[in-house]
N, C-alpha and C positions, 0 to 999 in steps of 0.2 A: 875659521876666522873668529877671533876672542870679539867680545861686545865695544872694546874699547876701539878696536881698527873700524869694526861698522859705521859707530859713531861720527870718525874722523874722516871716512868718506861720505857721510851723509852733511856735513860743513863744507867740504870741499865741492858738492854738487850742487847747493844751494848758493854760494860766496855770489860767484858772477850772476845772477838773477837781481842778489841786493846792490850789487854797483850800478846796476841800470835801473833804480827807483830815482836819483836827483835830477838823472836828466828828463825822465818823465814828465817831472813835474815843474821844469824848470821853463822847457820849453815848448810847452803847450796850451791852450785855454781853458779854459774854467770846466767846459762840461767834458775834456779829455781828460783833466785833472780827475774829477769826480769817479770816471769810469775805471782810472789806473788805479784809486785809490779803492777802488771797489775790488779789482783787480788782483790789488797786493794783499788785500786783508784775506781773503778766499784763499791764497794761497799759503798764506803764514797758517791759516785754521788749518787744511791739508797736509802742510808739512807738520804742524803738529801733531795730529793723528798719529800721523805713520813715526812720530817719537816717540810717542806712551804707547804705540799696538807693540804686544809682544814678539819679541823674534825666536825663529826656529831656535830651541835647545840642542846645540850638539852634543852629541851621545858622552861624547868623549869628557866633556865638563860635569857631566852626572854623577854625583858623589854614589859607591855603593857602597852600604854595612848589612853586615850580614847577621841576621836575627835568630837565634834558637831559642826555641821555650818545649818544656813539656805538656803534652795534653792527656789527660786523665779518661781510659777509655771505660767505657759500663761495662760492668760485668755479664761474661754470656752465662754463669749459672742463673743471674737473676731476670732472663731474658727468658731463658727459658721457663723456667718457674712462672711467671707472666704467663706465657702461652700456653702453659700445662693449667694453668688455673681460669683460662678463660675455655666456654662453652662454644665447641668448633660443632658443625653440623655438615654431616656427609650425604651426598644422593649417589646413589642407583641405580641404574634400570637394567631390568632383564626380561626374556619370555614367557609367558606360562609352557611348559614343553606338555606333552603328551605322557598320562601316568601319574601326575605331579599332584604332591601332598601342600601343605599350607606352610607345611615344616619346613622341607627340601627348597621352596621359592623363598622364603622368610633367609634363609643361612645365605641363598646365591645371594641377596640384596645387603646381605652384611647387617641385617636386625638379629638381636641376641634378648628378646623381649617375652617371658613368658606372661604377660600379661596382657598384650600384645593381641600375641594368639589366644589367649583365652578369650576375648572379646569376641575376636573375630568369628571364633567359633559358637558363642553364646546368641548376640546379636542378628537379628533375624534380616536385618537388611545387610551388616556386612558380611553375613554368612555366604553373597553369590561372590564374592571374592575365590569360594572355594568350588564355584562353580562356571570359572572364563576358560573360555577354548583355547587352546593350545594356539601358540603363536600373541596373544594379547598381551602387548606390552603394558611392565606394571614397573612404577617409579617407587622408591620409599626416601625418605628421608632420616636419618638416624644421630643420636649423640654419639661423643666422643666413645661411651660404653655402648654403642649398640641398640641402644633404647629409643623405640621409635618413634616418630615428629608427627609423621604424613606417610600416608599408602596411599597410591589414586592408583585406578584402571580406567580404562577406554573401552566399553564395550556397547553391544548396538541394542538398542532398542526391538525389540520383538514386534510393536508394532508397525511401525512404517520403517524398520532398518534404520532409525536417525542415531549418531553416537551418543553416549551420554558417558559423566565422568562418575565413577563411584571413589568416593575422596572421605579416608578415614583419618583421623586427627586427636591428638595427646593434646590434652589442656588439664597440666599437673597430673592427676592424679586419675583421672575420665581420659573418656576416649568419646568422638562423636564421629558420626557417619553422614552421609548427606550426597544427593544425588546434584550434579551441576550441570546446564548443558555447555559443551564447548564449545568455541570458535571455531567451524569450519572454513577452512579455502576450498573453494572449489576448481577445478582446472580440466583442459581437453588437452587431451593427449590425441595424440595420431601416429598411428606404426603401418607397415605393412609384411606381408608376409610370402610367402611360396609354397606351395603344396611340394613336396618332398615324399612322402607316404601316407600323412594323414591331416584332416584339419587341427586337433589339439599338437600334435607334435610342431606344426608351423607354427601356431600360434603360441607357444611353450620357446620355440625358438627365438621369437620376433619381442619374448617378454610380456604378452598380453595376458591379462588373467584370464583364466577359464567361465570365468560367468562374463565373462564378452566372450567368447568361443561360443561360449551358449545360446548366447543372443544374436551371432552369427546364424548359427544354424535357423533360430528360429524364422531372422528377420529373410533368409532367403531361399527359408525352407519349404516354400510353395512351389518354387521355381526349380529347384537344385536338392536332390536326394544324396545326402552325403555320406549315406554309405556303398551305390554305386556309381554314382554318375562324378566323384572327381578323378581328374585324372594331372598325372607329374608335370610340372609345370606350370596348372594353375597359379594365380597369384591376385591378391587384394588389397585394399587399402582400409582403413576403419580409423574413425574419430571417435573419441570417447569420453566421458566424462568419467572425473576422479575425486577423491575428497580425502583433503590429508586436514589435518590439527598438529601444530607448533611444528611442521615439517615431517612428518608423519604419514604415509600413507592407512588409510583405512579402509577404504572398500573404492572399487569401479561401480560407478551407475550405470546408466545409459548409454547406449550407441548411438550418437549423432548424427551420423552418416556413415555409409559403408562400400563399398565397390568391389566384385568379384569376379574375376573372369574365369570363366569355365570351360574349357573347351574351346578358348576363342570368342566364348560368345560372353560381354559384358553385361552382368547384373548390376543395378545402382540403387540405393535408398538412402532417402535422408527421411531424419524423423521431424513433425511439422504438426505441431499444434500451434491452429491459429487463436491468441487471444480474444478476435470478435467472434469465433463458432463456441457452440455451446456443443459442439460436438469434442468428444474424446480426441486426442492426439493417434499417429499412426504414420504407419512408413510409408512414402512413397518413391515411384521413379525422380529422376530429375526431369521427368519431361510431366509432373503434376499428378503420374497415376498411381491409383491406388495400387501397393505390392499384397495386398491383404484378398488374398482370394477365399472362396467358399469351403474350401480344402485341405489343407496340408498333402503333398504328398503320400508322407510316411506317419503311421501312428509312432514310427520309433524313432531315436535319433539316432543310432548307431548300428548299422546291422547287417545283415544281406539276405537278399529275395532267395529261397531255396526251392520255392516252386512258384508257376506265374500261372496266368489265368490259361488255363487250356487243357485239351485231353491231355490225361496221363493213366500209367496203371496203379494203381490204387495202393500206397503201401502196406495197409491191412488188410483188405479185400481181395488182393490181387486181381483185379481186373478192370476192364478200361473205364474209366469214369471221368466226367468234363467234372475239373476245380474251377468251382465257380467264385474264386478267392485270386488272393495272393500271400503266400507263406513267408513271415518275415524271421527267419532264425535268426536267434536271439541266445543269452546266458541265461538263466532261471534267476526271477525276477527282475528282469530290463522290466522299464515303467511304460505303462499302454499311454499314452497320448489320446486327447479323441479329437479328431481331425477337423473339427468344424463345432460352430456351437449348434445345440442341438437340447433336447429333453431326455432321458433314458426312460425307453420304453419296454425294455426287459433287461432285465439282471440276475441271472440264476444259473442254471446244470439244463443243459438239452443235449440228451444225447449222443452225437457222436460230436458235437461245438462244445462239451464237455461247460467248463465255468465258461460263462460268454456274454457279452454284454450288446445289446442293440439300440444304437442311439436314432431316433428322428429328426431329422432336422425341419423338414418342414411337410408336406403334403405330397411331393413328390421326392425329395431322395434320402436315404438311411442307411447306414453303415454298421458292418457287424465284428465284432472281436471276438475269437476264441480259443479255447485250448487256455485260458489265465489261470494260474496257479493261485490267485485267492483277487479280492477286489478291492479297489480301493473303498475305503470308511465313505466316502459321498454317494457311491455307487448303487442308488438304492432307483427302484423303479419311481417315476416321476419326477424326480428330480434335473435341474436344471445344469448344462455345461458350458463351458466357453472353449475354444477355439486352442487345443496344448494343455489343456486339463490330464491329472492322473484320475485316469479309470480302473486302472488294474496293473496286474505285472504277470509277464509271460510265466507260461507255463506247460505242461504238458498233459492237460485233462484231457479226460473224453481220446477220440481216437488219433491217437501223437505215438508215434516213434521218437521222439526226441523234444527238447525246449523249443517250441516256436510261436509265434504268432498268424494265425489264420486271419485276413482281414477283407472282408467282400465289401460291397459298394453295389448301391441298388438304386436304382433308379423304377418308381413306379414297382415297389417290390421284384422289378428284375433284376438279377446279379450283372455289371458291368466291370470293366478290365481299368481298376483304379489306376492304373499308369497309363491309360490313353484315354480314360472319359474328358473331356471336354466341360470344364466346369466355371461357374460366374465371378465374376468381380467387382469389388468396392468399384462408385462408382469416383470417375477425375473430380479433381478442382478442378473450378469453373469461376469464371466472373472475377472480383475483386478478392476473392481469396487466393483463386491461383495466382494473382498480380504479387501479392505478399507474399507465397512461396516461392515466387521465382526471386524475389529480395533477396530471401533465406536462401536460394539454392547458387546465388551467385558466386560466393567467396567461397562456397567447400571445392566447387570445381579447380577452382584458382590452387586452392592447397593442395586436394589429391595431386593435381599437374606437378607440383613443388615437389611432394614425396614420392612422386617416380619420375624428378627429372626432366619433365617433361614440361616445356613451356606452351607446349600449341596446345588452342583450347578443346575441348570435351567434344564430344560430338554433339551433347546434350547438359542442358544447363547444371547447374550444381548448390551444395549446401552449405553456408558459413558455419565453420565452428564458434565466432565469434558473435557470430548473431543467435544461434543455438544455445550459446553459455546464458543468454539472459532470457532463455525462454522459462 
């Protein structure tokens, strides 16, 4: 419809509306009048409007011309040239591997910087550059020639294990080094596992580092001798803490909680240092008790009993003689353990206990190690032990047919049969502190139940990991 027909029906819709304004006003009084004429004027402004409002453009009335022009594009040699002339800066990262020169990691990292290395190798603090263990991841940073920006490594502190950044840096024509500490996350983890043949192979399975395998053993090494008493099937659960930087793993700490069943029979510990004791932290059950006995079972971690406490025939002597021991074969140099803290009250060669060491623990019980193929550096008479200390490492002095550990256990200077003496323990929480482990022991049970599926609650109470993370 063209503008001109619209128009002509918009007169023709209004016509009859204007023949009925005379009579309005013709025949009616003063304040009808008024309102009609109020009336008609509203409506002239309205029809107005809708005169001047634009109407729909139909497509079809659209004039169209068609436009060409040329456009002038930039040049891509002078584009590139541009990019070649500006200062691009490349990163990095690789391993240190095992065998690895300064040279060999410098080439993987794409630095081409003999001056570089010269530093690194002059300067006495960037010098431990040339001394990160294998697997320490190292970043560079490099120009468009290879010529290096930034070095940093990640490595741990000797004192307390804390990371620290070794961060070396090109300013012109210098090089500066400087130690920074970084940003750790810290996080718990929780896995579990299945004894299959061995505890590191489960835990190797389940992805767990080995110094949590370790602190397995330790934390229920009272209770459970893990080189005979697991058996197929076992299985556990373990909370842990971890610590990565900018997404990074760096090392496992501490085991939070853990849960092991052995044979059917469940072992549980969470670890519980309370903020009001001025006492040390330590593992306990979920029922408040101390897991920390007077004891260790095994001086070893790894091993098997080749002879146990009782007559036997003598394999030098040949003939019948009570072992007043128990024989822990072992590989030459496995680490002696000493089982309890204690004082060392002899450390020398006797005889047929060959290298042997005697620790006292208190007035009434002492324990003896022999047959060690040298001792450890602390190992000296008088001196002071803790409780998983190296004493020594096996060996076969004095009178041995093979690498083993001799290990007796004396009560009152009498020899007792270390796998059935009857020994003390840390005493429970008690009072307002077990109130606040049992806080702490609520949510780990919650989780262990999560990580095997299982929703029915624990027999016995349990450990937050979340409450754990801010201890």
């Amino acid at each position: 419809m063209s503008l001109k027909d619209k128009i002509i029906n918009l007169r023709s819709s209004i016509k009859p509306f204007f023949q009925q304004i005379p009579v309005l006003f013709t025949d009616s009084s003063r304040k009808t009048r008024i309102v009609s004429a109020s009336a008609v004027l509203l409506t002239l402004v309205a029809f107005g409007a809708a005169g001047v409002a634009p109407l729909p453009t139909d497509p079809d009335d659209v004039p169209v011309r068609a436009i060409s022009a040329e456009l002038e594009l930039p040049s891509l040699s002078e584009q590139i040239a541009k990019l070649e002339a500006q200062q691009q800066l490349y990163v990095a990262e690789d391993k240190m591997r095992a065998g690895d020169t300064l040279a060999a990691l410098l080439t993987r990292l794409g630095v081409d910087d003999d001056e570089a290395a010269g530093f690194i190798k002059s300067d006495s603090s960037a010098r431990a550059m040339l001394r990160l263990k294998p697997g320490t991841a190292v970043q560079a940073q490099t120009s468009n020639d290879g010529q290096l920006q930034m070095l940093r490594a990640t490595m741990a502190d000797g004192r307390d294990n804390s990371p620290k950044n070794l961060l070396i840096r090109r300013d012109g024509d210098k090089f500066s080094v400087a130690e920074e500490t970084p940003t750790v996350e810290r996080r718990v983890e929780m896995h579990t596992g299945v004894i299959r043949s061995s505890l590191f192979a489960a835990t190797d399975a389940a992805d767990i580092p080995d110094s949590v395998a370790s602190q397995i053993v330790a934390m229920f090494g009272t209770n459970i001798n893990f080189a005979s008493d697991l058996k197929r099937g076992d299985h556990f659960n373990v909370a842990y803490e971890t610590f990565w930087q900018d997404g990074q793993f760096l090392r496992a700490g501490r085991i939070l909680a853990g849960e092991f069943v052995n044979g059917g029979k469940p072992f549980q510990a969470v670890w519980f240092d309370d903020p009001d004791s001025s006492g040390q932290g330590g593992y306990y059950g979920f029922d408040g008790k101390s897991l920390k006995k007077a004891f260790l079972k095994s001086p070893l971690t790894f091993t098997r009993i080749s002879s146990g406490f009782s007559m036997r025939i003598h394999p030098i002597l040949g003939k019948w003689k009570k072992h007043t021991g128990v024989d822990f074969a072992a590989a030459m140099g496995t680490p002696i353990h000493a089982t309890a803290d204690g004082v060392i009250d002899f450390a020398g060669v006797e005889s047929g206990y060959g290298n042997v060491v005697i620790i006292k623990h208190d007035s009434k019980y002492s324990t003896v190690y022999a047959h060690m193929s040298r001792f450890a550096p602390t190992s000296r008479k008088g001196s002071k032990v803790s409780q998983g200390d190296v004493i020594g490492y096996v060996g076969m002095t004095g009178w041995a047919t093979g690498p083993h550990l001799h290990y007796e256990f004396r009560v009152a200077n009498e020899p007792r049969d270390p796998l059935s003496v009857v020994v003390p323990t840390a005493s429970p929480l008690a009072g307002a502190e077990l109130q606040r482990f049992k806080t702490v022991a609520a949510d780990i049970t919650h989780r262990f139940n999560l990580l095997s599926g299982s929703e029915a609650p624990a027999a016995k109470p349990a450990a937050p990991a979340t409450k754990l993370a801010a201890k």
